[in-house]
C-alpha positions as CSV (number, residue, x, y, z in Angstrom):
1,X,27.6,25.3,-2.7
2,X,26.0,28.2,-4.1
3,X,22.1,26.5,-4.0
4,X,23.0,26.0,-0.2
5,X,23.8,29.4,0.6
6,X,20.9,30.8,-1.0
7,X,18.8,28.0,0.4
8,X,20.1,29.3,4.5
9,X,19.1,33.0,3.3
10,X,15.7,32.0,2.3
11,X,15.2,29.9,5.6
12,X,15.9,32.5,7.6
13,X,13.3,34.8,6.3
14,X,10.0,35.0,7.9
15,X,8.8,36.1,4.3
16,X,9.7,33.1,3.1
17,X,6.7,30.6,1.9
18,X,6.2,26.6,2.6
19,X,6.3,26.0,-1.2
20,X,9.8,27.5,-1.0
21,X,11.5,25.7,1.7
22,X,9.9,22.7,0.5
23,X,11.4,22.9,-3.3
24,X,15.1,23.6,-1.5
25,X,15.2,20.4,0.4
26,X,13.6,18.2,-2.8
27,X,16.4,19.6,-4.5
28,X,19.0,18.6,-1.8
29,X,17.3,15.0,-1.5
30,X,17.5,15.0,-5.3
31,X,21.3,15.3,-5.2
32,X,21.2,12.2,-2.6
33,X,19.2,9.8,-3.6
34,X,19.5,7.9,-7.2
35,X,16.9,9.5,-9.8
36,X,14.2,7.0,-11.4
37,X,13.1,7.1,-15.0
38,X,10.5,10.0,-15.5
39,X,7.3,9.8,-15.3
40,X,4.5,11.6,-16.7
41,X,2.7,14.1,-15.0
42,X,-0.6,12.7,-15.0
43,X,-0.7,8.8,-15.7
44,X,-4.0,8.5,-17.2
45,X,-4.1,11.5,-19.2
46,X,-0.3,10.3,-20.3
47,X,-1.4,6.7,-20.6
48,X,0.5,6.6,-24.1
49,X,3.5,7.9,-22.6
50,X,6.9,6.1,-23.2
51,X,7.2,5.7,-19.8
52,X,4.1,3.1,-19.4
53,X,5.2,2.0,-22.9
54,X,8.6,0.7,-21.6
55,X,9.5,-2.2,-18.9
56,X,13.0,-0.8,-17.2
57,X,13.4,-4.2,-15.0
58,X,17.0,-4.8,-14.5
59,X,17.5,-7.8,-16.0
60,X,16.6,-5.7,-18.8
61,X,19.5,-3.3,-18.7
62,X,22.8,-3.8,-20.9
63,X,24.8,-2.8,-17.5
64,X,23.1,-5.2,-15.3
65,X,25.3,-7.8,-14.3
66,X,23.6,-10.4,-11.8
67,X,25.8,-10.2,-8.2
68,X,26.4,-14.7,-7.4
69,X,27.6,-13.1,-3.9
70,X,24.6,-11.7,-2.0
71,X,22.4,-13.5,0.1
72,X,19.9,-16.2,-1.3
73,X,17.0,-13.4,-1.5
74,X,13.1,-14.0,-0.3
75,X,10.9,-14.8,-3.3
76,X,8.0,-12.4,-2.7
77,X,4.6,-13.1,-4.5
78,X,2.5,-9.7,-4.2
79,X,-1.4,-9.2,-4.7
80,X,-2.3,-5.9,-5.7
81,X,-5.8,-4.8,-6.0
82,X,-7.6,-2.5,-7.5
83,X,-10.8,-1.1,-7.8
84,X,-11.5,2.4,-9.3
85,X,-10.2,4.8,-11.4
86,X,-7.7,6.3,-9.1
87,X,-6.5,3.0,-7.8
88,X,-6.2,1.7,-11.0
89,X,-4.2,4.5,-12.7
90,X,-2.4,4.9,-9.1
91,X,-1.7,1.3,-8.8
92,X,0.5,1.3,-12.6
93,X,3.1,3.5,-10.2
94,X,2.8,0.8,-8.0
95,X,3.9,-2.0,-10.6
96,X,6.3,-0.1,-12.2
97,X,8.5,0.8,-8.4
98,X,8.2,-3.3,-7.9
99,X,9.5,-4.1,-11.7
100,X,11.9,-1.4,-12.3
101,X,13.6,-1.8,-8.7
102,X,13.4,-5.9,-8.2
103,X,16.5,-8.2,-9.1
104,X,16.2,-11.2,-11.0
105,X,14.2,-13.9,-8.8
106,X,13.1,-11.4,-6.3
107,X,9.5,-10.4,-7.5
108,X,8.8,-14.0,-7.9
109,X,4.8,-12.9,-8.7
110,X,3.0,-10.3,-9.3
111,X,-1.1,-10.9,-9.4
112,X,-3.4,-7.8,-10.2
113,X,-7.0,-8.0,-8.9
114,X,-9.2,-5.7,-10.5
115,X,-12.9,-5.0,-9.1
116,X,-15.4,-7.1,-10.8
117,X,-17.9,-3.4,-11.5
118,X,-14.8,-3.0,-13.3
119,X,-13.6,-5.4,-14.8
120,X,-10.6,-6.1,-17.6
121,X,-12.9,-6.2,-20.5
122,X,-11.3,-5.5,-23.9
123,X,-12.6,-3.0,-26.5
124,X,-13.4,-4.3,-29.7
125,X,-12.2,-2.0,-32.6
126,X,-14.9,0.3,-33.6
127,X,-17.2,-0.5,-30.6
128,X,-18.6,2.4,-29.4
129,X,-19.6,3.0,-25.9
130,X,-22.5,4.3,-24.2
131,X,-22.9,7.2,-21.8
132,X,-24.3,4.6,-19.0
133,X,-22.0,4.3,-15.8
134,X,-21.2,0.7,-15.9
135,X,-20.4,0.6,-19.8
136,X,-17.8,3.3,-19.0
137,X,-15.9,1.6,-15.7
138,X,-16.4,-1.7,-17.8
139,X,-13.4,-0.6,-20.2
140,X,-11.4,1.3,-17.5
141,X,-8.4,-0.8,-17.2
142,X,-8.7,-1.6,-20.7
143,X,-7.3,2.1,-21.4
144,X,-5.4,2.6,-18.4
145,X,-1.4,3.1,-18.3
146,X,-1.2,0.4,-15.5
147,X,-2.8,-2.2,-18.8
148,X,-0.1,-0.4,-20.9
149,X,2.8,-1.1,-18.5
150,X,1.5,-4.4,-17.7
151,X,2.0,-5.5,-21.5
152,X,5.1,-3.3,-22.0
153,X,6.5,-6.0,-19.4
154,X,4.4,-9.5,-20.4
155,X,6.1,-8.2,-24.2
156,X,10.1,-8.0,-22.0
157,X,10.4,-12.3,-21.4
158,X,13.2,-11.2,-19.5
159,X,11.2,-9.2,-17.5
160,X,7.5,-10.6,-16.7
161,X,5.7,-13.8,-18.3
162,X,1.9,-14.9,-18.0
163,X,3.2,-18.5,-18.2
164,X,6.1,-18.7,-16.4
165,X,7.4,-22.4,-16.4
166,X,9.1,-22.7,-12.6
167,X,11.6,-24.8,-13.9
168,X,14.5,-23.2,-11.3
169,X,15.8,-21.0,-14.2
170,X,13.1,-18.5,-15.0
171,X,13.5,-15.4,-12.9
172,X,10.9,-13.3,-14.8
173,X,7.9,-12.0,-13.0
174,X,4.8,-14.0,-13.3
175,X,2.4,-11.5,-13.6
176,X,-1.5,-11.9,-14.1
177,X,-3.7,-10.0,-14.0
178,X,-7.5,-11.0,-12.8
179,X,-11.3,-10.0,-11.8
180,X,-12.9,-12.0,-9.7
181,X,-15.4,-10.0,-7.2
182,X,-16.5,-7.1,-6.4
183,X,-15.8,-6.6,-2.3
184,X,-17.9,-4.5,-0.4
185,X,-16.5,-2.1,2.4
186,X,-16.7,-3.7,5.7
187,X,-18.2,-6.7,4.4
188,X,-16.8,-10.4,4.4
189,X,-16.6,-10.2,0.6
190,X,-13.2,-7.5,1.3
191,X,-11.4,-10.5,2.1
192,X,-12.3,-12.3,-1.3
193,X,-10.1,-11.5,-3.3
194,X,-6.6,-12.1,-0.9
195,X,-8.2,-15.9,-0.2
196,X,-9.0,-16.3,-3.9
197,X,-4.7,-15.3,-4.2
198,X,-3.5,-17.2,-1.7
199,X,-6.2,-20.5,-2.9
200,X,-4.1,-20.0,-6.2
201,X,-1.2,-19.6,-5.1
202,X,-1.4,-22.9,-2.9
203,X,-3.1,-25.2,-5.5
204,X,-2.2,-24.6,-8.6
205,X,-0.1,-26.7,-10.7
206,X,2.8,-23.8,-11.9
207,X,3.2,-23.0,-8.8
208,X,4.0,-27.0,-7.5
209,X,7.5,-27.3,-7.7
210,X,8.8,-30.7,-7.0
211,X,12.5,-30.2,-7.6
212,X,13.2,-27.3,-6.2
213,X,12.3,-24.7,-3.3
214,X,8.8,-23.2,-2.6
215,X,8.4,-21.1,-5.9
216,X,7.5,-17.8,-3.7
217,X,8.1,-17.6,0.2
218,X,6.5,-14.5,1.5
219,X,2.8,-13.5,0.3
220,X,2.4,-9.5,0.5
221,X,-1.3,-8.0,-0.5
222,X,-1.3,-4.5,-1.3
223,X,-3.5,-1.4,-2.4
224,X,-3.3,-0.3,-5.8
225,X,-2.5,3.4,-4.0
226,X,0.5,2.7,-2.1
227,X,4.2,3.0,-2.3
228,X,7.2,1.0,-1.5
229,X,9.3,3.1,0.4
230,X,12.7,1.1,-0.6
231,X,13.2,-0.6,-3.3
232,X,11.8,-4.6,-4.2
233,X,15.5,-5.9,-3.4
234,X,15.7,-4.7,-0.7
235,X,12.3,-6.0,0.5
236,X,13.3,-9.4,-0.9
237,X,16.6,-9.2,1.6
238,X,14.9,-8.0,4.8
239,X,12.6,-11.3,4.2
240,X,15.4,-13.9,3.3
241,X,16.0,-16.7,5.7
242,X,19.1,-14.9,7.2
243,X,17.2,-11.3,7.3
244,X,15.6,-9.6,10.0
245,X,12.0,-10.7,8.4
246,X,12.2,-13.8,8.1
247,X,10.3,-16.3,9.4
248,X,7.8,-13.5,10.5
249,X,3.9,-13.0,10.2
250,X,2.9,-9.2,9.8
251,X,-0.6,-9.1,10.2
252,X,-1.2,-5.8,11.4
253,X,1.2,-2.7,10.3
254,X,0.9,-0.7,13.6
255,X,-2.2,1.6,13.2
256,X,-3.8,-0.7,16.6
257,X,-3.3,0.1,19.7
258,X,-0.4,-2.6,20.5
259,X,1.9,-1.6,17.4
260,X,3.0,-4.3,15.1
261,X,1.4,-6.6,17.4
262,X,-2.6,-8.1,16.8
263,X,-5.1,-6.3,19.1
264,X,-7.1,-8.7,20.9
265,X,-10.7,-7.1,21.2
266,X,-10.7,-7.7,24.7
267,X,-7.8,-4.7,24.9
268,X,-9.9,-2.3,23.5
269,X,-12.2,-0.2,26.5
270,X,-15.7,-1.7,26.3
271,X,-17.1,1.4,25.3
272,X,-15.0,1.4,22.1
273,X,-16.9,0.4,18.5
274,X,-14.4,-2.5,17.7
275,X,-15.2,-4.1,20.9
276,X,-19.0,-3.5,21.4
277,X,-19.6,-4.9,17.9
278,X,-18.4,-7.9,17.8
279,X,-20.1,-8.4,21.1
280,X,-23.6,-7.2,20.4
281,X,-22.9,-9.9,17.6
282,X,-22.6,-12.2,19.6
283,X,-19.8,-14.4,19.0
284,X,-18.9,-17.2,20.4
285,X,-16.0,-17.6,22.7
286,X,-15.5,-21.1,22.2
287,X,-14.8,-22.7,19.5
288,X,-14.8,-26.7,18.1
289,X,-13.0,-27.7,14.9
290,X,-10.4,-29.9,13.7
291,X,-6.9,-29.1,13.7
292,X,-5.5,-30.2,10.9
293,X,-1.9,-29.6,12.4
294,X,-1.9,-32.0,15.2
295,X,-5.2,-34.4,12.8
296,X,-7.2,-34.1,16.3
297,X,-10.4,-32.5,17.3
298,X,-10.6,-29.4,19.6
299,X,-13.6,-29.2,21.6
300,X,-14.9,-25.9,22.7
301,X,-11.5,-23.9,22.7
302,X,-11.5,-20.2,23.6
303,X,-10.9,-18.5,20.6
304,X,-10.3,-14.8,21.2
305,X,-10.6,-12.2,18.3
306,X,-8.2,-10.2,17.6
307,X,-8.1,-6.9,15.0
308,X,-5.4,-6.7,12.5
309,X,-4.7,-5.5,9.3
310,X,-6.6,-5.6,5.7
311,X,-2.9,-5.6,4.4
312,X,-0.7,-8.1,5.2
313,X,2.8,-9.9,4.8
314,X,2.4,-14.1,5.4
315,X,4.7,-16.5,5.3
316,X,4.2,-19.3,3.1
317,X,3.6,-21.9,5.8
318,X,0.8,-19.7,7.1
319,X,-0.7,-19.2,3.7
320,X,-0.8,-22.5,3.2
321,X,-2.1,-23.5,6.5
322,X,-5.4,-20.8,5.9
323,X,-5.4,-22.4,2.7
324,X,-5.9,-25.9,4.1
325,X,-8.2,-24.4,6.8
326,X,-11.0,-23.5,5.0
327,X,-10.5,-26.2,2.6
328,X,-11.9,-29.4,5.5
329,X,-15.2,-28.0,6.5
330,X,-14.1,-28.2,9.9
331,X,-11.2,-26.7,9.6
332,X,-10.3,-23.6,11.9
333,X,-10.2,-21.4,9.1
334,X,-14.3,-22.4,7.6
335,X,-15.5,-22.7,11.0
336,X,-14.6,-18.8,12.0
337,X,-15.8,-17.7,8.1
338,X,-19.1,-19.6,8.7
339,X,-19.3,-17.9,12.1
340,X,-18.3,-14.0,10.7
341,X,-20.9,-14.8,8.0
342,X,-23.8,-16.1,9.9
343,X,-23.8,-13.7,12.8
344,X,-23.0,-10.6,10.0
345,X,-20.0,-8.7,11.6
346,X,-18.7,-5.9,9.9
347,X,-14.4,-5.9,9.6
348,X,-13.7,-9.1,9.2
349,X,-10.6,-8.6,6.8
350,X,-9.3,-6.8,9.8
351,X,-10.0,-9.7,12.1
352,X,-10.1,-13.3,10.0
353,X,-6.4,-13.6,9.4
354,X,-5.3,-12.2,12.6
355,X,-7.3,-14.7,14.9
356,X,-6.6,-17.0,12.6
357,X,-2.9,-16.8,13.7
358,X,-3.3,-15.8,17.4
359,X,-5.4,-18.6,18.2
360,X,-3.2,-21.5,16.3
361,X,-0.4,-22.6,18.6
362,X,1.8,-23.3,15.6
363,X,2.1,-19.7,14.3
364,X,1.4,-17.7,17.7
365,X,5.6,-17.6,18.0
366,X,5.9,-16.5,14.2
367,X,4.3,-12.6,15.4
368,X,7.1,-9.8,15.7
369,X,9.2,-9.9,18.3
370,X,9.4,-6.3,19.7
371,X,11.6,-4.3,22.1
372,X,10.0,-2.6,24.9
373,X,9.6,0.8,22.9
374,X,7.6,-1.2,20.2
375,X,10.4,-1.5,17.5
376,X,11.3,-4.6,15.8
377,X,14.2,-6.2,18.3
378,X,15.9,-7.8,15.1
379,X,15.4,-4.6,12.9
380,X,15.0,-1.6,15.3
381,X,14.6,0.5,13.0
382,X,11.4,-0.7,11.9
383,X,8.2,0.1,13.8
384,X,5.7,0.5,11.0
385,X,5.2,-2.0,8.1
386,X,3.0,-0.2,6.0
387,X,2.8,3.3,7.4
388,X,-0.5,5.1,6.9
389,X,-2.3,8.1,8.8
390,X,-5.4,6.8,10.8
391,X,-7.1,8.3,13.7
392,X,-10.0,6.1,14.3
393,X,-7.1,4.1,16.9
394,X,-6.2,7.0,18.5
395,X,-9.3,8.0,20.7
396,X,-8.9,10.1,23.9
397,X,-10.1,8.6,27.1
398,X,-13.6,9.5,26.4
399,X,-13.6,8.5,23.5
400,X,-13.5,11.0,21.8
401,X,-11.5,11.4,18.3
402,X,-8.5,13.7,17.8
403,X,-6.1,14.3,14.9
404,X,-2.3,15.6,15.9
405,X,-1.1,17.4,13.0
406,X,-3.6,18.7,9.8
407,X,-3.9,16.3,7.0
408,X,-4.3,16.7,3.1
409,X,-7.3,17.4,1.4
410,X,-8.9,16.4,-2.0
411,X,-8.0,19.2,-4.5
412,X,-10.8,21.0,-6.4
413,X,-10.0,18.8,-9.4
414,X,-10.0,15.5,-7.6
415,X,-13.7,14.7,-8.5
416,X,-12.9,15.3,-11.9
417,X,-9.7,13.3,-12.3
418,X,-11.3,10.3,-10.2
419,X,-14.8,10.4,-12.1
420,X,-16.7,11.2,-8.5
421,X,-14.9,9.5,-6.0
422,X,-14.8,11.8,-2.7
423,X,-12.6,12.2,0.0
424,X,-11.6,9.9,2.8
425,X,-13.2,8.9,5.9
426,X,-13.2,10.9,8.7
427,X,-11.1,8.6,10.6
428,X,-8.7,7.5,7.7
429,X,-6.6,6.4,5.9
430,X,-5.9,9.8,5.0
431,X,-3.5,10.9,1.7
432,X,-0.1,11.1,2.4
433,X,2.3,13.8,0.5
434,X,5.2,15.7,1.4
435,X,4.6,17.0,4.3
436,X,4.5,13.5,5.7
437,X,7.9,12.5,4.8
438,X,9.2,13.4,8.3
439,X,6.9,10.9,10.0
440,X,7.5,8.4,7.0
441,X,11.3,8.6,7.7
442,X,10.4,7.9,11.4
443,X,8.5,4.9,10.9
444,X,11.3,2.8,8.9
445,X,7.9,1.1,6.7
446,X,8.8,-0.5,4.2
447,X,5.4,0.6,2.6
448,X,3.0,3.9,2.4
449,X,-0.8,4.2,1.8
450,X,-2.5,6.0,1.0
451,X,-0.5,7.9,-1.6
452,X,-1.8,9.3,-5.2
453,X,-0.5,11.5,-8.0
454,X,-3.9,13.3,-8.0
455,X,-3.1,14.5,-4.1
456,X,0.6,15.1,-3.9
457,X,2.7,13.5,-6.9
458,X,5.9,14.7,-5.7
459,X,5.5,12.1,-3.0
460,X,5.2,9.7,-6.0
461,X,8.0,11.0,-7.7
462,X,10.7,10.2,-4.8
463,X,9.9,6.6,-3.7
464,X,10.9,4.4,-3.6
465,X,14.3,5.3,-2.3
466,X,17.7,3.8,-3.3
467,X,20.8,4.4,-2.6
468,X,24.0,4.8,-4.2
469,X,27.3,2.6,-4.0
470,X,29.2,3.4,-0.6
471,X,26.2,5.4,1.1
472,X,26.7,4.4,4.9
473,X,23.0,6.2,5.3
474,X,19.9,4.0,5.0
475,X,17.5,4.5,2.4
476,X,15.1,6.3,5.4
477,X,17.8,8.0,6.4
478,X,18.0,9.8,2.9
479,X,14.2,10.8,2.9
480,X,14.3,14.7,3.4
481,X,12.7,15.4,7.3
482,X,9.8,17.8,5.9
483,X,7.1,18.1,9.0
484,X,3.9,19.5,8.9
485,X,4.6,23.1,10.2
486,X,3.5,23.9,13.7
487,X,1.0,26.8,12.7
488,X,-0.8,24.8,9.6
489,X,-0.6,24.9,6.4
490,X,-3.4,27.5,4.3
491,X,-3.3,27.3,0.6
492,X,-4.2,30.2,-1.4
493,X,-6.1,30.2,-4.8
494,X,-4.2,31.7,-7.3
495,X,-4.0,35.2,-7.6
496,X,-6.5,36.4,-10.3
497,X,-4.6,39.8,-11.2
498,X,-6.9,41.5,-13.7
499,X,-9.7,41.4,-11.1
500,X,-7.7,43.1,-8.5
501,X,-6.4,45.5,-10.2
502,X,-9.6,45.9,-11.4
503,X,-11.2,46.1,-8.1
504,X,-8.4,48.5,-6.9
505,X,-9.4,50.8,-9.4
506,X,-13.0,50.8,-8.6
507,X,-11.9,51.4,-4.9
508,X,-9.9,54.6,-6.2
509,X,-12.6,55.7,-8.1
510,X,-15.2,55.2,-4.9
511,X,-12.8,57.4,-2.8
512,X,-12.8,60.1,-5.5
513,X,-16.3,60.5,-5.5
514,X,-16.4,60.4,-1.6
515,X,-13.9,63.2,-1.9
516,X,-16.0,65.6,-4.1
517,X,-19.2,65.0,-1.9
């Protein structure tokens, strides 16, 4: 093709710039890859877009005719939370890849946590609002497109229903959205709001289903800022009783140091934060509770902790057993909060969950089973399930932190667009964008964090991926293998061309005058 030729001629020429190379292979993955509904350019400024104004689900489509013959799929319930302005407006990208790329029954729920100091308060017509912080982050969702998408769907019954009757027949979305707390970072209160989902999910009555199945199987919590990397279906099949998933508990993604596997402190070099903490904490390394598994009492066990992952995908026996847990007061799961709370350790949504299933005999066997270079033995091409870009894992042997490749900073006009918030951590999660689609295709995630229209929204743009009918590739396969370039990246502000030629003409003049004396 013409495009490709020209595309061959550009790459060979050293003159050539990044942005150029790549716009050629966006265009090429454009041609691959099936194109999703437009969306605006920025989602808060758009809010009132038709795009946030419109629920696309399939069910919803005249075309859509529901395939009897595929495999019985997982029923995934999701938690999605949110907590500022970026997350919130991110997080409506977020909803919309789950609704607009899930078959029928797939996206069984779909529960929306927003922070508390923000809150889902509605505006009252003709209420005016003061220029005090909290007053304006108290009505932030309430003009947000992710609230505008969210009733575009509740409005679609066959798409999404706040009262969804789980009668067997209804294959809407249940979708809710809630404020609850207000976590703090590194404190116990992070974990608050995914034990508040899963408490809800266990015990109450619409989601009790005596005549059929469970009414959701996997439990998946998620940041408002990240992206499915292939679509909700095919999420739903990877976790079905016959897929590779099934039966699995992911609680890490593969940022520590053992992969998809939990990190038991003792692992780490002594020297290292993660360990030295929760020792200078002291915490016991024996523990005595009941198990409410076996209905006996287990008298000063070794309980070893072990680091994990914030975000998470459970089964529903596991959820239920945490559930139970901190229900009994001496259950497992309220004797090790009680513990992280009275002895004040910091990262303990990195650590509850995960010792929680490491240290109970009944779940131990549900981790991944790997092969010996880390991949998934059942799905080998899997060795991230949430791929994000952190360093604070990767320390040199004295300790010492180290990044690989460069990494994408905030623009000028991120303060602006995010009313304040600043940049990430030193040690991560950093924002992902194009340049990271290599790395993204290498990982086989089924996820990516953290990702935002305000940083890169072309990476928004092209996930998740799907494919056509009769493409042999797989949907990572089709991601376009865009690197960061061996010598770095340098972006030039734009070229402000009165001024220079201004300034050139000053020059000349200078050199005139220089002449004459």
């Amino acid at each position: 093709m013409a495009w490709l030729k020209e595309a061959q001629r550009l790459l060979s020429s050293r003159s050539t710039t990044l942005l150029c190379i790549t716009c050629l292979i966006l265009l090429s993955f454009s041609i691959q890859a099936e194109q999703h509904d437009e969306i605006p350019h920025d989602a808060w400024d758009d809010a009132d877009s038709t795009s946030w104004s419109h629920c696309n689900c399939p069910a919803s489509r005249p075309e859509y005719v529901h395939d009897s013959s595929s495999s019985d799929p997982a029923k995934i319930a999701y938690l999605i939370s949110v907590h500022n302005r970026r997350t919130i407006a991110d997080g409506a990208y977020l909803v919309k890849a789950l609704m607009e790329t899930s078959r029928p029954g797939d996206t069984a729920i779909i529960l929306i946590h927003v922070d508390k100091r923000v809150g889902i308060a509605s505006k009252k017509e003709n209420e005016s609002i003061s220029d005090k912080e909290e007053d304006k982050n108290k009505y932030l969702y309430f003009h947000s497109p992710l609230k505008r998408y969210v009733d575009a769907c509740l409005a679609n019954p066959v798409c999404a229903s706040s009262d969804k009757r789980h009668d067997g027949n209804n294959t809407a979305t249940l979708l809710e959205v809630h404020s609850h707390y207000a976590p703090e970072w590194s404190k116990w209160s992070m974990n608050d709001p995914t034990i508040w989902a899963m408490d809800y999910l266990i015990h109450h009555p619409r989601f009790h289903n005596t005549q059929h199945n469970n009414t959701w199987d996997v439990f998946i919590n998620l940041s408002g800022d990240t992206l499915p990397v292939v679509p909700a279906h095919r999420i739903s099949q990877l976790f079905s009783s016959q897929g590779p998933l099934a039966n699995t508990n992911f609680v890490t993604s593969s940022s520590c140091i053992t992969g998809l596997l939990p990190t038991s402190i003792y692992h780490f070099p002594k020297h290292w934060m993660k360990r030295a903490h929760y020792f200078q904490h002291e915490i016991p390394k024996q523990f005595t509770y009941l198990d409410l598994l076996l209905g006996e009492w287990k008298q000063d066990v070794d309980v070893a902790i072990y680091f994990g992952s914030q975000w998470m995908a459970l089964t529903h026996e596991f959820v239920e057993y945490v559930v139970r847990s901190m229900d009994h007061p001496n259950g497992f799961g309220n004797v090790l909060m009680e513990t992280f709370l009275r002895t004040e350790v910091l990262m303990t949504d990195e650590t509850f969950f995960a010792t929680l299933l490491m240290n109970s005999p009944a779940f131990r066997d549900t981790i991944p089973k790997l092969n010996a270079d880390g991949a998934l033995e059942k799905f080998p091409t899997l060795r991230h399930l949430r791929y994000e870009r952190m360093d604070e894992n990767n320390p040199n042997p004295w300790g010492k932190y180290h990044s690989n490749n460069p990494l994408y900073d905030i623009p000028p006009k991120f303060g602006e667009a995010t009313d304040g918030e600043g940049a990430a951590k030193p040690w991560g999660p950093y924002f992902l964008g194009v340049y990271d689609l290599g790395a993204i295709r290498d990982s086989g995630a089924l996820f990516v964090r953290k990702v935002s229209r305000t940083v890169d929204e072309n990476l928004v743009r092209m996930l998740p991926v799907e494919r056509r009918d009769g493409e042999e590739r797989t949907e990572w396969e089709l991601l376009p293998d865009i690197r960061w370039p061996n010598l770095g990246v340098k972006v030039h502000d734009p070229f402000v061309w009165r001024a220079l030629k201004h300034k050139s003409k000053h020059n000349e003049e200078m050199s005139e005058v220089e002449e004459e004396e």
